[in-house]
N, C-alpha and C positions, 0 to 999 in steps of 0.2 A: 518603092514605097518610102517615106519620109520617115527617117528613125527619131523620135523624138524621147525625150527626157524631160519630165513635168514635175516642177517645185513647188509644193502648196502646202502648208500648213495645217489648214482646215479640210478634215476628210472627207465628206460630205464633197466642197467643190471641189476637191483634186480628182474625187472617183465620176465626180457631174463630167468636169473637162475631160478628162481619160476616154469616157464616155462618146462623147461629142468628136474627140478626136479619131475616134478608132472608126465612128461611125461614117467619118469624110475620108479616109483611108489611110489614115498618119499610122505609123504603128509603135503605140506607146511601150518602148522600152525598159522605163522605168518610173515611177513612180513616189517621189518620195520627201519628207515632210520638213527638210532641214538645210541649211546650207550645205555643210558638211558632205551629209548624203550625197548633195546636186556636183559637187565637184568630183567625189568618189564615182559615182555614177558614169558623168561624161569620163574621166579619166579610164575607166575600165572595158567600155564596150563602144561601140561606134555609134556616135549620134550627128546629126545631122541639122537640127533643130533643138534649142531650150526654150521652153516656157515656163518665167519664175515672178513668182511674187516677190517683193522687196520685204518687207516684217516677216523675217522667220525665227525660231530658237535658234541659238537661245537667249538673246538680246531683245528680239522682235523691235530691234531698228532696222537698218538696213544692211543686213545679212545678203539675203538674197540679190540686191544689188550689188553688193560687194562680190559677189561670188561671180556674178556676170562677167562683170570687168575683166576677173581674174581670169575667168576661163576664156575670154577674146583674146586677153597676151598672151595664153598659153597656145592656144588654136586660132589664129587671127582668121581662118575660112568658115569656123563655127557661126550658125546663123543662131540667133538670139533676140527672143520674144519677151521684154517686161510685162505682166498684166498686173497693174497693184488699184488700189486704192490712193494710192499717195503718189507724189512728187518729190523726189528726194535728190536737192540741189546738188548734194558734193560730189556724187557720183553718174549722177546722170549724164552731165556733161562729159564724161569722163566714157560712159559704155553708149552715146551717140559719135562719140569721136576715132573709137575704136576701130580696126577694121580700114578706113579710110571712110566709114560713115555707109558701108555697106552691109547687109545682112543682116540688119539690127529694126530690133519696133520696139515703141514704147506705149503702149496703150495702158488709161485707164478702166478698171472693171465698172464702173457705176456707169460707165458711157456707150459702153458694147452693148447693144441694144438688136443686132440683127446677128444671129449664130451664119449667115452665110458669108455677111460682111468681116466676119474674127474669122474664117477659116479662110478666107482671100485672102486679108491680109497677112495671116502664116504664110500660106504660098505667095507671096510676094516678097518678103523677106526669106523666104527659103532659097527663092530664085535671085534672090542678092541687091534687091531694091530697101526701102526703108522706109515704114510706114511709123508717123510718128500724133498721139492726139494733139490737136492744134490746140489745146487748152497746156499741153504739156510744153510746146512750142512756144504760145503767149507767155505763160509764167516764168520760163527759163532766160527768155529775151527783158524781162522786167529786172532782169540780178542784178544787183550793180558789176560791174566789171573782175570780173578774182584775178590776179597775176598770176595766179598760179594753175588757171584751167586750162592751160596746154598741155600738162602736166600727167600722163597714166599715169592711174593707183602706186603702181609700184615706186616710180618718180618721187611722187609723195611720199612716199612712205622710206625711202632713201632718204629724201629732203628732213624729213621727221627726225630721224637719227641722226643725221650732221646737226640740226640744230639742237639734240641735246647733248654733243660736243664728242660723239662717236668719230673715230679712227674708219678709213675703208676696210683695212682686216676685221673689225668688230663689228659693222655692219652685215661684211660676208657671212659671220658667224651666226651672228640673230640671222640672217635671210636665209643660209644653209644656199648660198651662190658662191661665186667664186669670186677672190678679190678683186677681177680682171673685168666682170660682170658691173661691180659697184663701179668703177672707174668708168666705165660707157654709160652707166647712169648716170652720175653727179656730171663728166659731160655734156650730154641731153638736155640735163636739167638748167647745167650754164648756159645753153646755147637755146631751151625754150625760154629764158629769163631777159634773154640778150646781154650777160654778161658778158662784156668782151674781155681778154687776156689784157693785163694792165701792171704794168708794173708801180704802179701807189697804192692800189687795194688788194686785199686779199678774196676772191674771187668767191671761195666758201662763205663767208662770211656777209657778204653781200646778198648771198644767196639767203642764209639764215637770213636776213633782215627781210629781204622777201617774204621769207616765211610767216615770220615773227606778225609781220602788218596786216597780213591775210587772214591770219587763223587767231589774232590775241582779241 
């Protein structure tokens, strides 16, 4: 049976889906209305499957998106269901890339229109395929281009703090990693950037300008 973990804000549809789920034989886990919870959740018991909303507390922007991401670097075998209403460019790219682009769905809720066709496509991403709505596909393919979309969450979020003129020790400290950790990131980050080793530039720095282009 398919252990699953289900992030919904709205009680009403978390206890509908719960429902739905346990009725096709998933066996819902957990149950719960927060990011926070959603990563507490998987971290503590064995799941198999996520199914999360993007707008959840306590921002109700892309929490639950963000929480995705997080938990595909932490468990890259973790299979992973978006169902939202929205489209959320900065991260989407980001938890379709994950994984090697395996195990992962992005479905919109206003478009799920068959309960047999949403519980395939769970088992098909359970079983390590990738079902993704072609309206989410059109609109992602319309982006202009980001330098920075090869880039995991964390990547970013490394990049973030060099350009506001962060040390790797001081990085590690905010990320609660190790210094040895940031140094494979920044890295990563040189080598998804294509900065090459140079001796006229300074390599970070180049990278901030990256940044800097992308995000100002």
């Amino acid at each position: 049976m398919t252990r699953v973990v289900l992030a919904e804000d709205g009680v009403l549809l978390r206890e509908g889906l719960a429902g739905v789920l346990a009725r096709f034989g998933f066996e819902v886990v957990a149950a719960v209305g927060d990011a926070g919870a959603l990563i507490d959740a998987v971290r503590t018991g064995e799941t198999d499957l996520v199914v999360t909303d993007i707008r959840m507390p306590p921002g109700f922007s892309d929490e639950g998106l963000r929480a995705a991401v997080e938990l595909r670097d932490r468990h890259p075998g973790l299979a992973v269901v978006v169902l939202s209403q929205y489209i959320q460019y900065e991260y989407a790219s980001a938890l379709l890339d994950s994984g090697g682009g395996r195990s992962v769905g992005y479905l919109l809720k206003d478009r799920v229109v068959d309960v047999a066709d949403f519980v395939t496509a769970l088992r098909t991403v359970v079983g390590g395929g990738t079902v993704v709505d072609h309206e989410v596909v059109r609109q992602l393919l319309r982006r202009p281009r980001d330098p920075l979309a090869t880039l995991s969450a964390r990547e970013r979020e490394v990049l973030a703090l060099v350009a506001e003129g962060h040390s790797n020790a001081a990085i590690a400290r905010r990320l609660f990693v190790t210094e040895a950790a940031v140094v494979k990131h920044v890295g990563n980050i040189l080598a998804k950037l294509g900065i090459p080793p140079t001796e006229d530039a300074n390599r970070r720095v180049l990278a901030v300008l990256a940044y800097l282009r992308a995000t100002v």
